[in-house]
C-alpha positions as CSV (number, residue, x, y, z in Angstrom):
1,X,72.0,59.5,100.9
2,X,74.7,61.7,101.3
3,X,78.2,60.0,99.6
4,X,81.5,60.4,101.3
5,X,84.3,60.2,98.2
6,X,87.7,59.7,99.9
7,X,90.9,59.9,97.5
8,X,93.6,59.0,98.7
9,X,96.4,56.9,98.5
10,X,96.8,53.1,98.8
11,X,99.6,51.3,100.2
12,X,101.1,48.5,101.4
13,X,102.8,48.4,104.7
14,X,106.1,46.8,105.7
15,X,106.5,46.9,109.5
16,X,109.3,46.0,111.4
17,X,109.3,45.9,115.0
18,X,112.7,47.2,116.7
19,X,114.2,48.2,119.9
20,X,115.1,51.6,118.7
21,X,115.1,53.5,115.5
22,X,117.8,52.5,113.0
23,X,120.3,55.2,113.1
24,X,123.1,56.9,110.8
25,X,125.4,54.7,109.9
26,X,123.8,52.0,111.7
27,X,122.6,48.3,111.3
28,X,120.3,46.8,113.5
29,X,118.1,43.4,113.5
30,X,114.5,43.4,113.4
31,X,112.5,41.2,115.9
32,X,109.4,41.1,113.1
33,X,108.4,41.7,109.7
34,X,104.2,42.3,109.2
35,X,103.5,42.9,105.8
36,X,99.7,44.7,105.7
37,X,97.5,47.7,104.3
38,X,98.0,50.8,104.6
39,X,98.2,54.6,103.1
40,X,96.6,57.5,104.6
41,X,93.9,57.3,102.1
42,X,93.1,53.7,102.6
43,X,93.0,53.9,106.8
44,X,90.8,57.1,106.8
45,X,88.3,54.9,104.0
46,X,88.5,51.4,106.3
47,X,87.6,54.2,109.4
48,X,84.9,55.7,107.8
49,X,83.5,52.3,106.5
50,X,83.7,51.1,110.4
51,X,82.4,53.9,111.5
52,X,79.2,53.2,109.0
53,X,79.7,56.0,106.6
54,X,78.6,56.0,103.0
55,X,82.7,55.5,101.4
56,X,83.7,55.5,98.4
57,X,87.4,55.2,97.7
58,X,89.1,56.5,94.4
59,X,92.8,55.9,93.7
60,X,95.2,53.8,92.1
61,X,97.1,50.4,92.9
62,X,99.4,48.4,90.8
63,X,98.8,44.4,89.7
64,X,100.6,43.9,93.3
65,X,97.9,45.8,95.1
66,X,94.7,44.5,94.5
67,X,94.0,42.6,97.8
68,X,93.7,46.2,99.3
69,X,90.4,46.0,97.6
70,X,89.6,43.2,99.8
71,X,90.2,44.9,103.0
72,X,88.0,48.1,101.9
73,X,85.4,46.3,100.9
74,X,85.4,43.9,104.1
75,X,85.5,47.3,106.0
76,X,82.2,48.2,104.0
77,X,84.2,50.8,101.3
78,X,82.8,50.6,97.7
79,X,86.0,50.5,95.8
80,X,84.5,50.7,92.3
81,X,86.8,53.8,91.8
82,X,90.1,52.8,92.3
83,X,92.3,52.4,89.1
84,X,94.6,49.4,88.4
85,X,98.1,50.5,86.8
86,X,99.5,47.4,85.5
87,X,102.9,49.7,84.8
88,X,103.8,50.4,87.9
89,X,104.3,49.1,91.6
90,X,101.9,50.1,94.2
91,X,103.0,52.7,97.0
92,X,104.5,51.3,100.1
93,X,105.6,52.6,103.4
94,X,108.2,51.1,105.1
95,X,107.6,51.5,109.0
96,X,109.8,51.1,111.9
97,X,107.8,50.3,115.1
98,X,109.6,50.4,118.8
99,X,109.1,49.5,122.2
100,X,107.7,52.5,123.3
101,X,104.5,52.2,120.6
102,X,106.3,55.0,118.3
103,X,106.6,55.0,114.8
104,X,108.7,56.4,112.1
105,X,107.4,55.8,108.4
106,X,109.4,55.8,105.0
107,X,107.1,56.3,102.0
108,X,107.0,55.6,98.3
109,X,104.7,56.9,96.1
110,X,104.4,53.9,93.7
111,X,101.0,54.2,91.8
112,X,99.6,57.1,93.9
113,X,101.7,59.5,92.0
114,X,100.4,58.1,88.9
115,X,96.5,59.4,89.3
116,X,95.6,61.1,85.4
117,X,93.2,63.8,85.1
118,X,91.3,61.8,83.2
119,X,90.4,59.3,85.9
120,X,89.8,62.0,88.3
121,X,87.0,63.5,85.6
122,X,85.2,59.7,85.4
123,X,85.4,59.6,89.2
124,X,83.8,63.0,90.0
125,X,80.8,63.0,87.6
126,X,79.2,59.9,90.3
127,X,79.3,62.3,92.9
128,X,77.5,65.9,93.1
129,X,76.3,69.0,95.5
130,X,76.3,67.9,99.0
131,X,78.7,65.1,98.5
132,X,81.9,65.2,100.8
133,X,85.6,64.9,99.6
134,X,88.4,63.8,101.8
135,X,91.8,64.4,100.8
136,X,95.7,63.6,102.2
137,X,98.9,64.5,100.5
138,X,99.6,61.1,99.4
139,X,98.8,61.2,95.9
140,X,98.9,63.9,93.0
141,X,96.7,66.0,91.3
142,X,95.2,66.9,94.7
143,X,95.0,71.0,93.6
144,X,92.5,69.4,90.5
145,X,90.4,67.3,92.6
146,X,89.4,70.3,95.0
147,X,88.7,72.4,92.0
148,X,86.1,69.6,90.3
149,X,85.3,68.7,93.6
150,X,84.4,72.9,94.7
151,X,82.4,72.9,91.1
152,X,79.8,70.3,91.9
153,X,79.3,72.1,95.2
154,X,81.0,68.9,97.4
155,X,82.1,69.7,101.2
156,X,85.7,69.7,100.7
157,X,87.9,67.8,103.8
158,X,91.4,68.3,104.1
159,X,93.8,66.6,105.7
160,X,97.7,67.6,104.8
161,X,100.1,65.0,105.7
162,X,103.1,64.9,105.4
163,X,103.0,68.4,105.4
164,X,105.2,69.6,103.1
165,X,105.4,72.9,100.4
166,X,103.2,71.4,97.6
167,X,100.5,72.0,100.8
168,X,100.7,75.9,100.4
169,X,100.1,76.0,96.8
170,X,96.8,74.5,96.6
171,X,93.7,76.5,96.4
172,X,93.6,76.3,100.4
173,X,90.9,78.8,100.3
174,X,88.0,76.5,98.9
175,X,88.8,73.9,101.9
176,X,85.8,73.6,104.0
177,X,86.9,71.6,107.2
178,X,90.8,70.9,107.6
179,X,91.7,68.0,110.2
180,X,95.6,68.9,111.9
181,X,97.9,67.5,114.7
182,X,99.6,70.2,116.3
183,X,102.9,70.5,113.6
184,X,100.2,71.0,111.4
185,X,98.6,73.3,112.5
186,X,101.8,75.5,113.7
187,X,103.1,75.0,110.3
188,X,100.1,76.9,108.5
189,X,99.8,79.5,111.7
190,X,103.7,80.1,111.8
191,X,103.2,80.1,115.8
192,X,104.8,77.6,118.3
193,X,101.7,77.5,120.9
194,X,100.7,74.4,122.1
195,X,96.8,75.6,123.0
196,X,94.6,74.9,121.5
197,X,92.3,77.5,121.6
198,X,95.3,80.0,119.8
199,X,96.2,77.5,117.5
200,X,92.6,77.6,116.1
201,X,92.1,81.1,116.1
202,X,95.2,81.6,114.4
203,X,94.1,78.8,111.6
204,X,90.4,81.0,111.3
205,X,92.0,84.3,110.7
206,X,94.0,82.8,107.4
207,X,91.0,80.7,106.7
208,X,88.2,82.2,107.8
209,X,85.7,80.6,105.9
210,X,86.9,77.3,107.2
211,X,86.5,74.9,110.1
212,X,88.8,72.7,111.9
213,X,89.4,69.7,114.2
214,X,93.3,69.6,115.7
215,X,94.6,66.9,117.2
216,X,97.4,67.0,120.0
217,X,97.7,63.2,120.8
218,X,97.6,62.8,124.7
219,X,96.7,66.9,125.1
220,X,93.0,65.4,123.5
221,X,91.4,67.2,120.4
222,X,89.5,69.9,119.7
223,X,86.8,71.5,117.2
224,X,86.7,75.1,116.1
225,X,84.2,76.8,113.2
226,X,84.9,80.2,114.0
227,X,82.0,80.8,116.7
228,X,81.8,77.9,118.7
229,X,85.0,75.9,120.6
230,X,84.8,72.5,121.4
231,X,87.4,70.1,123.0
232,X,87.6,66.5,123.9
233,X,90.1,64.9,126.8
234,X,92.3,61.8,125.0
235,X,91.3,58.1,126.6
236,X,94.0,57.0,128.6
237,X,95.2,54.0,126.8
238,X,98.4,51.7,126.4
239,X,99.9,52.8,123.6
240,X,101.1,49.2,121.3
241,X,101.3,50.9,117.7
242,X,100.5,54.9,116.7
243,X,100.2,53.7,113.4
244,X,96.9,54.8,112.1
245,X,95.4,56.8,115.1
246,X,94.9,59.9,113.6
247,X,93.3,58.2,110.5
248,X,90.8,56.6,112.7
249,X,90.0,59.7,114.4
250,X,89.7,61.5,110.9
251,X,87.5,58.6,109.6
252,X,84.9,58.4,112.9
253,X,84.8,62.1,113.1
254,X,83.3,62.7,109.9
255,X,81.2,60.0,109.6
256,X,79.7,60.8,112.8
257,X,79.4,64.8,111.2
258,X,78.1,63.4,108.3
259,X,75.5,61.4,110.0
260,X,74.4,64.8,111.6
261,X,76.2,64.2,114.8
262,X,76.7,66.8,117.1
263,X,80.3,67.8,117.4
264,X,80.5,67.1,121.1
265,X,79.8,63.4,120.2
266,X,81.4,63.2,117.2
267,X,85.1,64.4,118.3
268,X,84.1,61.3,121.5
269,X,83.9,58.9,119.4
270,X,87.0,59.4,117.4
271,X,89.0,59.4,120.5
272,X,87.4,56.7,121.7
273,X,88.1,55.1,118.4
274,X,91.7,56.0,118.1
275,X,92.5,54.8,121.5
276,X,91.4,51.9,120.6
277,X,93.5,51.7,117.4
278,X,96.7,52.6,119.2
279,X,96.1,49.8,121.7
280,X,96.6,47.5,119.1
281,X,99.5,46.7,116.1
282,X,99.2,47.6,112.4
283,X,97.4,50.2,110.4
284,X,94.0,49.2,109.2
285,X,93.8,45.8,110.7
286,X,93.7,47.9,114.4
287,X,90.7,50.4,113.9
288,X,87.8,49.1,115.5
289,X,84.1,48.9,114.7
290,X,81.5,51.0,115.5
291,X,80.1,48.5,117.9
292,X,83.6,48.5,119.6
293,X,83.7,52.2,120.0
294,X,80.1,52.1,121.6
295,X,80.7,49.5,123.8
296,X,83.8,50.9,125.1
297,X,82.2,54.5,125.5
């Protein structure tokens, strides 16, 4: 059975719910404080586990972090590969969360900068040819994961937020599918287009042996692997908390590819799935089950 290795970061959220976003030089009161999961890594995992994929999640936590493990592994994510740092904190985000259903995030690294070499190594000889890899730019080390991952012949995923220059100097050319929002995506194509269709012929002719799923929030979503073009309309929804949408949509998507979806249905049931999430608060404690997605479909 094919195994779907996500590494990626682990965090613990901090969300307060405000009018408006604290600004310079500014004090303002919060109406709540949740404290919950989070980290790109661990949303896409939880999303994937929902979604029924086969998920493995490798990364690292702190002594402060280990009821993370619980939420994975309620979610159906075998967490037999994430490493406990007992000298250091585990990352955290701290989130602000306003009226309108917007977010603005604040992160620290904590214990996913602290992933060794080593621990990569143990990690990547249970997995082998045909195996996927899902990566974010949460943690570090992420240029020597896709190189053990590329020599064991693994299907490399790539998702790169929070964009920032570390992105460009991985080995980008070994990346097999990259999932973008539109910044993204206009960010690696140096082009301010908001179509879709441009944006992902400008992402094939600098990766052209790549494919690639973009997502443009209420604009819907859209597939693209250098022949065929495939787009999906965004479910009108009530937008509570963005917190975690994408991530869901990631995590559905590829398990429905990896189940040997076809792409039509697979990009449905991530925006199915992610309009569910952003109906709801918090991070991983708002994407829904499988059941859930297929119902609502």
């Amino acid at each position: 059975m094919v195994k779907i290795l996500n590494y990626g970061s682990l965090n613990i959220d901090y969300t307060y719910r405000v009018e408006h976003f604290v600004r310079k030089g500014e004090t303002i009161s919060s109406r709540s404080l949740n404290v919950s999961t989070g980290g790109k890594g661990l949303n896409q995992s939880v999303a994937i586990g929902r979604a029924g994929g086969n998920i493995y999640h490798a990364g690292c936590i702190g002594d402060d972090g280990k009821f993370l493990l619980d939420v994975m592994q309620e979610a159906g994510v075998n967490t037999e590969c994430v490493f406990v740092n007992r000298n250091i904190r585990t990352g955290n985000a701290i989130i602000q969360n306003d009226d309108e259903g917007d977010n603005c995030i604040i992160l620290y690294g904590g214990a996913n900068q602290a992933v060794e070499k080593e621990q990569i190594d143990d990690v990547f000889e249970r997995f082998g040819k045909g195996d996927y890899l899902v990566l974010q730019n949460e943690i570090n080390n992420i240029g020597y994961m896709i190189s053990r991952a590329k020599e064991r012949g693994m299907v490399i995923i790539l998702n790169p937020s929070p964009m920032d220059e570390k992105i460009m100097e991985l080995p980008l050319d070994k990346i097999d599918w990259f999932v973008l929002n539109e910044v993204e995506a206009s960010q690696f194509t140096g082009t301010d287009s908001g179509d879709k269709r441009i944006l992902a012929q400008k992402l094939q002719e600098k990766f052209p042996d790549a494919k690639f799923v973009l997502t443009m929030g209420a604009e819907g979503s859209c597939c693209y692997d250098g022949s065929k073009f495939v787009e999906q309309e965004a479910f009108d929804t009530k937008a509570v908390d963005t917190t975690a949408a994408g991530d869901t949509f990631e995590g559905f998507f590829l398990a429905g590819i990896v189940k040997g979806m076809p792409v039509e249905d697979s990009l449905r049931q991530a925006s199915m799935a992610a309009s569910i999430t952003v109906s709801r608060p918090g991070a991983a404690v708002s994407i829904p089950t499988l059941e859930e997605v297929e119902r609502a479909l």
